[in-house]
C-alpha positions as CSV (number, residue, x, y, z in Angstrom):
1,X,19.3,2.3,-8.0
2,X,18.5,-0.7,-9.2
3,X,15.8,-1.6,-12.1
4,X,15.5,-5.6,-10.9
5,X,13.5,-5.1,-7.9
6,X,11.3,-3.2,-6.3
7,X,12.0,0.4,-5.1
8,X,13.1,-0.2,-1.3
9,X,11.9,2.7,1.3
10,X,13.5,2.9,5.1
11,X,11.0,5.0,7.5
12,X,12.1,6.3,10.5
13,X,8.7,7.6,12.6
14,X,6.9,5.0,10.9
15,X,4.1,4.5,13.4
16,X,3.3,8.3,13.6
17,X,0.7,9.9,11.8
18,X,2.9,10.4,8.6
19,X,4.7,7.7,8.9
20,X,1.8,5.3,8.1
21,X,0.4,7.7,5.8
22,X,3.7,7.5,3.9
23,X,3.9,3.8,4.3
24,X,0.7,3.5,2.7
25,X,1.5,6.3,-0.4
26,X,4.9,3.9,-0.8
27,X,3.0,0.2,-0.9
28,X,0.2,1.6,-2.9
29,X,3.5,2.7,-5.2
30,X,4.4,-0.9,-5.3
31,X,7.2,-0.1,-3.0
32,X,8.8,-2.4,-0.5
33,X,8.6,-0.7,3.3
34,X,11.1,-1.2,6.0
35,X,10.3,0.9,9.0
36,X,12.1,1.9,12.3
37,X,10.2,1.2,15.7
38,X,11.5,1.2,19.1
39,X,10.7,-1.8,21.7
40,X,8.3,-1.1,24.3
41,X,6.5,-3.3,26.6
42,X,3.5,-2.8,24.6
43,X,2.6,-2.4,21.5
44,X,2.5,0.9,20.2
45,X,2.3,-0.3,16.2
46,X,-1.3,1.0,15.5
47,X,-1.7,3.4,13.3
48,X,0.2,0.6,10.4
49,X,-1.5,-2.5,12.0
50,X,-4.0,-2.5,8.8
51,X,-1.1,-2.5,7.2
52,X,0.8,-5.3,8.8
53,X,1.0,-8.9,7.0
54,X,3.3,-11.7,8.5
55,X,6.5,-11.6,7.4
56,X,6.7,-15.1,6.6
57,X,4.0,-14.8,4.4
58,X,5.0,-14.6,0.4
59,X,4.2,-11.2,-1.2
60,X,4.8,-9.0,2.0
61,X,6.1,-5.8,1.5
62,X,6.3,-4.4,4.8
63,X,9.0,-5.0,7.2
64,X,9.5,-3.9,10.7
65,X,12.7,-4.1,12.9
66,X,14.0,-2.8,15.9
67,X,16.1,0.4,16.4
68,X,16.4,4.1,18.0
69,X,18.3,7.2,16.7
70,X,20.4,7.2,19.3
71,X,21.7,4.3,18.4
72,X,24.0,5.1,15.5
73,X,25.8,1.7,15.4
74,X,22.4,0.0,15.0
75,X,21.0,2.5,12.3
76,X,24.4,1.9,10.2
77,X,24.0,-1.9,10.4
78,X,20.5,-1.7,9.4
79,X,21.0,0.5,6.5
80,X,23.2,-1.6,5.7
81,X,21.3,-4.8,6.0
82,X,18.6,-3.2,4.1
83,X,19.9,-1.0,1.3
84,X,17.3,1.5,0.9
85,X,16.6,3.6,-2.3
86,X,15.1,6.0,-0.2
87,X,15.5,7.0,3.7
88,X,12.4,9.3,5.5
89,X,13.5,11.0,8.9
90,X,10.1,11.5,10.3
91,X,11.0,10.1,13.7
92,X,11.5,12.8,16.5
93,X,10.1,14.3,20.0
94,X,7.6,16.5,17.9
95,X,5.4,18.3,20.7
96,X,6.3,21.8,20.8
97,X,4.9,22.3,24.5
98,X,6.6,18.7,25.9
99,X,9.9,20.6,24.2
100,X,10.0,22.9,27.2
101,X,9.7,20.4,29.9
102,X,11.9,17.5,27.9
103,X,14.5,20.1,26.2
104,X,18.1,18.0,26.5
105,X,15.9,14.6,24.9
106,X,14.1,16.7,22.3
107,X,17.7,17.7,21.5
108,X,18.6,14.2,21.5
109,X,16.3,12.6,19.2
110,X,15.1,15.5,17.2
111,X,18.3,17.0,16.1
112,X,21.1,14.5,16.9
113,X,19.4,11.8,15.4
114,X,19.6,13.5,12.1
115,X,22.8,13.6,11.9
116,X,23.5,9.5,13.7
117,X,21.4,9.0,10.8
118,X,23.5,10.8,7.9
119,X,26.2,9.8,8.8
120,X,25.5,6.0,9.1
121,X,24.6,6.9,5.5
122,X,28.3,8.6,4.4
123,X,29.7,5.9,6.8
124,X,29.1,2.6,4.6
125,X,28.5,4.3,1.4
126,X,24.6,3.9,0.8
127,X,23.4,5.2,-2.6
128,X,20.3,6.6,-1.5
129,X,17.9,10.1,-1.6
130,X,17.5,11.0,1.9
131,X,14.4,12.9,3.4
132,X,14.8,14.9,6.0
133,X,11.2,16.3,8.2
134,X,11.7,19.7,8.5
135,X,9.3,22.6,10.5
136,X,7.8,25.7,10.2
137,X,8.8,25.7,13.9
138,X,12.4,26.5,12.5
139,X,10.8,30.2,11.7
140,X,9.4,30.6,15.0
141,X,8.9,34.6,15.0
142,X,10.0,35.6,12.0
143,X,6.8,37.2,10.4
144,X,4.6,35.4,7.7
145,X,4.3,34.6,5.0
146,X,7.4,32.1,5.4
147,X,9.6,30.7,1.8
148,X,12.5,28.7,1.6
149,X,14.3,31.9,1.9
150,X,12.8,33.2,5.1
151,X,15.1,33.7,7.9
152,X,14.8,31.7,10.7
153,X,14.1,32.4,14.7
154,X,13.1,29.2,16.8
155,X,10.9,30.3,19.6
156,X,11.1,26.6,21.8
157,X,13.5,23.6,22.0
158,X,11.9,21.5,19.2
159,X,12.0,24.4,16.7
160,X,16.4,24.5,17.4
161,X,16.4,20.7,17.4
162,X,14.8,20.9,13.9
163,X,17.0,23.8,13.0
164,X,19.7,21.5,13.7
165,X,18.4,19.0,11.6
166,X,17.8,21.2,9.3
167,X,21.7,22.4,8.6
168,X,23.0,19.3,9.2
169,X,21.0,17.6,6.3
170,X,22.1,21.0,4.3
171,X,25.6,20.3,4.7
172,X,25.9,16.8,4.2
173,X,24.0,17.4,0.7
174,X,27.1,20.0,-0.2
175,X,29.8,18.6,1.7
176,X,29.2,14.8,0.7
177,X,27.0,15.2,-3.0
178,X,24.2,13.5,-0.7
179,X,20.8,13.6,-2.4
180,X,19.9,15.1,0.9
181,X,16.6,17.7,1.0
182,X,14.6,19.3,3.8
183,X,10.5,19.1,3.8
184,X,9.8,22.4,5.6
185,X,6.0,21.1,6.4
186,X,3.7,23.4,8.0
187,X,1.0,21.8,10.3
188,X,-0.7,19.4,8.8
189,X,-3.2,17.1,10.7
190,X,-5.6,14.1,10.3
191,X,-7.6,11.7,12.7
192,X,-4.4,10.2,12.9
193,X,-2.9,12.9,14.8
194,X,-2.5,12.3,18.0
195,X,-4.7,13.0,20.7
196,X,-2.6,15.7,22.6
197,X,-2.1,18.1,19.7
198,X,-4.4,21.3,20.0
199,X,-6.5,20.2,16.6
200,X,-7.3,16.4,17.2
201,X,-7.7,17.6,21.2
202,X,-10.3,19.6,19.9
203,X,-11.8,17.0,17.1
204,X,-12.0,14.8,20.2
205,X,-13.1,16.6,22.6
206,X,-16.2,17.9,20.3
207,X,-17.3,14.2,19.4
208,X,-17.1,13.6,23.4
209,X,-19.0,16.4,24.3
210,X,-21.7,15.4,21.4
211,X,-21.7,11.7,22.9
212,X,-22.2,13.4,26.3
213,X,-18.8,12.3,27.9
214,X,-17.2,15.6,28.0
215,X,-18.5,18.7,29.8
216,X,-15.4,21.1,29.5
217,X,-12.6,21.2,27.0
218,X,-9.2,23.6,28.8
219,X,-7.1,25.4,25.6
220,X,-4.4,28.0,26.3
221,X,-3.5,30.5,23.6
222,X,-6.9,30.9,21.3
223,X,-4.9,33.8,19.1
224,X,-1.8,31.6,17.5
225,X,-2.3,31.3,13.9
226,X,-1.3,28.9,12.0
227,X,-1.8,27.3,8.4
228,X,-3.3,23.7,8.7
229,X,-3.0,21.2,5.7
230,X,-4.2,17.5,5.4
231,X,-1.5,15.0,6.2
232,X,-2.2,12.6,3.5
233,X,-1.2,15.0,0.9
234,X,1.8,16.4,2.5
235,X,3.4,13.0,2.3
236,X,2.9,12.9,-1.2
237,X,5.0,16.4,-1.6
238,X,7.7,14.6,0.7
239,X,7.9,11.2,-2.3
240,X,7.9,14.3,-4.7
241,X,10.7,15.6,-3.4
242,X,13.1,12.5,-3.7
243,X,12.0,11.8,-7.4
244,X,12.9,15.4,-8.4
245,X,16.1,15.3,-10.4
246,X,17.7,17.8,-7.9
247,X,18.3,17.8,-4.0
248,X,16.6,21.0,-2.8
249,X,14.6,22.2,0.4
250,X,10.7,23.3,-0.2
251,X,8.3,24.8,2.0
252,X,5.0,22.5,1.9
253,X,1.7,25.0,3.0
254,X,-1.5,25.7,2.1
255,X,-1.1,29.0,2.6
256,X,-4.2,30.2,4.5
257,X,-4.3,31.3,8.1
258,X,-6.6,30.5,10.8
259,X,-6.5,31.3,14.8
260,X,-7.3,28.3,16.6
261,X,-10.2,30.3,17.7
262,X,-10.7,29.1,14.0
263,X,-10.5,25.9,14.4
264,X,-13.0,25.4,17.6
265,X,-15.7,27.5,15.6
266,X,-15.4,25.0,12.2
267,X,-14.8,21.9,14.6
268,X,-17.6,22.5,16.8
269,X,-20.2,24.2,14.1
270,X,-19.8,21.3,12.2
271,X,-21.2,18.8,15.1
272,X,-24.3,21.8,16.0
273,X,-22.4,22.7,19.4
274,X,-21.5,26.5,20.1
275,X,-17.4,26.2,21.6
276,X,-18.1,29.0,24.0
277,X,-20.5,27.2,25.8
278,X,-17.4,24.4,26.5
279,X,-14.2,26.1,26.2
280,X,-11.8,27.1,29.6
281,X,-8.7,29.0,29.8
282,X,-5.8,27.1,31.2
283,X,-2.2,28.6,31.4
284,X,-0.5,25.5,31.7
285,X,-1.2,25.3,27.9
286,X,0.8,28.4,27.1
287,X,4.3,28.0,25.9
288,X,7.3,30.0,28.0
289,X,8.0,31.7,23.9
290,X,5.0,31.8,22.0
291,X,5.2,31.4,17.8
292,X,2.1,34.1,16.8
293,X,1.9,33.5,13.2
294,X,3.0,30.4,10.7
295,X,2.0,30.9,7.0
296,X,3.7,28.8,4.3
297,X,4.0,29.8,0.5
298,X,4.5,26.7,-1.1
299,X,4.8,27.9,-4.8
300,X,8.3,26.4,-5.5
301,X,6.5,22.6,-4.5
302,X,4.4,24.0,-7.1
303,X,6.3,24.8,-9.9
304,X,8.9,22.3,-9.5
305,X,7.2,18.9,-7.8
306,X,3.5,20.2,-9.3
307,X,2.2,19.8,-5.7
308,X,-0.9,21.9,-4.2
309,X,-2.7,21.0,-1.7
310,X,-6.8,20.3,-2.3
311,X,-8.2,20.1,2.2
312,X,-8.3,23.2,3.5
313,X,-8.5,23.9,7.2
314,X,-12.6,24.5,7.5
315,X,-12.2,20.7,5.5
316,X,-10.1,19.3,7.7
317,X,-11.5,20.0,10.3
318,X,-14.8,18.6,9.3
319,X,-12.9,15.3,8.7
320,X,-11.4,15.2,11.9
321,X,-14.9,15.6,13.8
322,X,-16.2,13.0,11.5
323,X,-14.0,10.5,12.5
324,X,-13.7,11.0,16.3
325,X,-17.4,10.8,16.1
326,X,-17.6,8.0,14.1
327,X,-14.8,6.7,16.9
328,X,-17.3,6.4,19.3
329,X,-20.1,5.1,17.7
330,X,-18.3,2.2,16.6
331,X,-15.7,-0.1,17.5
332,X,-12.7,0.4,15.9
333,X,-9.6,2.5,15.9
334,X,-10.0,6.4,15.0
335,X,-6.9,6.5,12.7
336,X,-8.3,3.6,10.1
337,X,-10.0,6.5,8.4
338,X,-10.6,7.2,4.8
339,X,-8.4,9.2,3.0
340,X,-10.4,12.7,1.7
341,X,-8.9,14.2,-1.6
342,X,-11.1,17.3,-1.8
């Protein structure tokens, strides 16, 4: 890598809720930001506009171009136009539901654009530490608590997809010497997330009720447990992993488990509302395979990036209602929040 500039990071996803958390950790870092987003007809840059400065201006250090992982000719050109340091594959199809109903693209973009993307890398020779976004999907129904050593079971299209991923970025690390690692992130959530995952869904739907715009809020299964962490510091375990002096895969968790029944009580107590009074069943929000219980142990991020997580999910949950409240009483965009360390 080189010591005359400034370290360069390529971010695929970048206008996702990690994405522009990670783009923010890597310019606050004094890093220099290129990141991968796919034309539309309208612009769909908004969780990074606070971040955006022209690029004709002098200073800037975020750039932003053009591309898809399915295009592999276009990913090797760029990665070759801009010689990263470090590449983050955070871009995918990453709704476990919409995975049932759009299997053969979630295949598409979530797995196969892995390995488009690895091997642009091996293809023109790029010296770089590669990130790949790993699930806790990938363990599906294998029973908690879940290591780096769990075996795995996929219970829904996304969770093979990442799988895929998953072995794809292995290999290339063993077959190729790649500085190639897997983030195996449990779910972690913000007011970024967006607004058809079951937490923000709910976050939302309690500021609406509050404001009196919402009279009914439909869930499907209330008994899934899962282990919710703050996105904001999970993207600091993903930097952590390509500065180790090793390539390896962690599990990233909190480590505590809550129902989503959970979630409603801490997301509606904290605004004075009682869920029960709002909450209807709807099977259409069930999956075909359900995945009853995710629970990370992430003591080798630990011991060997000296990562632990400070939100827990009562927390979070808090600063999600917060911020679709404050959403509504102001104008603005929900996902220019404030980062909470504790």
């Amino acid at each position: 890598m080189s010591n005359t500039r400034a370290k360069r990071a390529l971010i695929t996803g970048i206008t996702g809720q990690d994405g522009s958390y990670l783009a923010e950790l890597l310019l606050s870092k004094g890093y220099e930001v290129h990141g991968l987003i796919r034309r539309a007809s309208t612009f769909n840059t908004a969780r990074i506009d606070h971040l955006y400065t022209d690029p004709h201006m002098a200073g800037t250090r975020l750039f932003l171009h053009y591309g898809d992982l399915s295009d592999g000719s276009r990913l090797a050109t760029l990665l070759s136009t801009v010689q990263p340091d470090e590449v983050y594959n955070l871009a995918a199809q990453s709704h476990v539901r919409v995975s049932f109903d759009e299997p053969e693209y979630t295949g598409n973009s979530t797995a196969l654009g892995s390995i488009r993307l690895l091997e642009a890398i091996r293809m023109i020779g790029l010296d770089c530490r590669y990130y790949q976004a790993s699930s806790s999907e990938m363990f599906g129904a294998t029973p908690p608590p879940q290591t780096e050593d769990t075996p795995f079971y996929p219970r829904s299209p996304y969770g093979a997809a990442k799988l895929y991923s998953y072995w794809v970025t292995r290999n290339y690390r063993e077959a190729y010497g790649m500085f190639a690692v897997n983030g195996i992130l449990f779910n972690h959530e913000s007011p970024r997330r967006g607004e058809t995952f079951v937490t923000r869904k709910i976050t939302r739907a309690v500021a609406r009720i509050r404001a009196g715009l919402q009279s009914e809020l439909f869930m499907g299964n209330l008994d899934a447990v899962r282990d919710w962490g703050y996105a904001p510091e999970y993207v600091d375990a993903m930097w952590r992993m390509l500065q180790h002096d090793e390539p390896s895969d962690y599990v990233v968790a909190t480590g505590a488990a809550y129902t989503v029944r959970d979630f409603l009580t801490f997301s509606f107590q904290h605004a004075g509302l009682d869920w029960e009074q709002y909450v209807r069943f709807d099977e259409r929000y069930l999956r075909p395979t359900e995945v009853d219980a995710l629970i990370g142990n992430a003591s080798k991020a630990e011991s060997l990036l000296g990562w632990k997580p400070l939100v827990k999910t009562p927390r979070l949950a808090q600063i999600m209602v917060d911020a679709d409240i404050a959403a509504l009483e102001v104008e603005g965009r929900p996902w220019i929040d404030t980062v909470v360390s504790g």
